[in-house]
N, C-alpha and C positions, 0 to 999 in steps of 0.2 A: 504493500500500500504506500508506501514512504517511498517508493520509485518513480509510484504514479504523478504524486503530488512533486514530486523534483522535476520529475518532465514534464507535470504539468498536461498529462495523458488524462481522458477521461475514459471510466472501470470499461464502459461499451464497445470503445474503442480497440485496448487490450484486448478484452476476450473474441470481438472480430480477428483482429492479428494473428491470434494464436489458432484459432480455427480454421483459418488461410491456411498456416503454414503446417497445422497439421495434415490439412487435406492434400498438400502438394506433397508431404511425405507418402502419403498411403498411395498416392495416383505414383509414385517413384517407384515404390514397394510393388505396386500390381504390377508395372510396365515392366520393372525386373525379373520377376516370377515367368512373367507371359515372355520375354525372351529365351531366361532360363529353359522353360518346358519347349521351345523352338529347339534350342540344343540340344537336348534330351534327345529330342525326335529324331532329329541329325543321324546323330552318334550311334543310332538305332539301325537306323536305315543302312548307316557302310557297315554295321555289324552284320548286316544280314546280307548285303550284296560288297564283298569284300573284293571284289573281280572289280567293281566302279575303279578301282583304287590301280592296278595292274596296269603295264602298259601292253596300247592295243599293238605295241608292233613287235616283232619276231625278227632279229635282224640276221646278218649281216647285208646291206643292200648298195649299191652301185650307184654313184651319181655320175646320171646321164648328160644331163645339161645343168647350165645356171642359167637364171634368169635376173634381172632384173630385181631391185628392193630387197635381195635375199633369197627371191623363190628358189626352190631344187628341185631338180625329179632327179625321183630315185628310181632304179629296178631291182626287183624281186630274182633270187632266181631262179622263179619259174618264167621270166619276163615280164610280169606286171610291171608297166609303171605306172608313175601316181608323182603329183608335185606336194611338197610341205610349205613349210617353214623354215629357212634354213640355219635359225636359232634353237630349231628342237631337233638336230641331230647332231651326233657325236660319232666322229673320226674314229674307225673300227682298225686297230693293227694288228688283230688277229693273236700268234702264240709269241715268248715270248723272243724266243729267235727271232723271226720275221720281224716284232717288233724293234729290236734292234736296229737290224739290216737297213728297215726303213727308217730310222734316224739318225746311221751315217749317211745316207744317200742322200737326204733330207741335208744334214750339215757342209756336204759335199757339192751340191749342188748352189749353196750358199754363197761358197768362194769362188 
């Protein structure tokens, strides 16, 4: 009461305020809950389809051409091609011999 009268607040006032701000806690409280149970559901879902998660490709594959912006086509080899992204592929050097082999040639070609 000695708060009120320092600030010079009237009682109506205060207890509006305070029921504001409690309502904006509970409307916080739901909104988080109501997220939370979205995640929930999520986390359910790749539980159950765990292949979502896998990649769809099988490699090792051949790039045929480049293109412009990045693009690649790749071949399959059974000869499928098909073009990507050529941000979402990684430089296959096989065993680790050959790995090797191709990173003197790699350095030799350098010089």
């Amino acid at each position: 009461m000695w708060d009120m009268k320092k600030l010079k607040m009237d009682w109506s006032e205060v207890a509006e305020q305070q029921l504001t701000e409690l309502n904006e806690l509970d409307e916080f409280r739901l909104k988080a809950y109501e997220i939370s149970a979205l995640y929930k559901e999520m986390m359910k879902k790749l539980r159950l389809f765990p292949a979502m998660l896998k990649s769809k490709w099988n490699g090792p594959y051949m790039v045929t051409q480049l293109f412009p912006h990045g693009a690649v086509e790749l071949e399959t080899k059974e000869g499928v091609r098909f073009k990507v992204n050529g941000q979402r592929i990684k430089m296959y050097l096989g065993h680790a011999e050959s790995a090797n082999e191709v990173n003197e040639a790699y350095h030799l070609d350098e010089v």
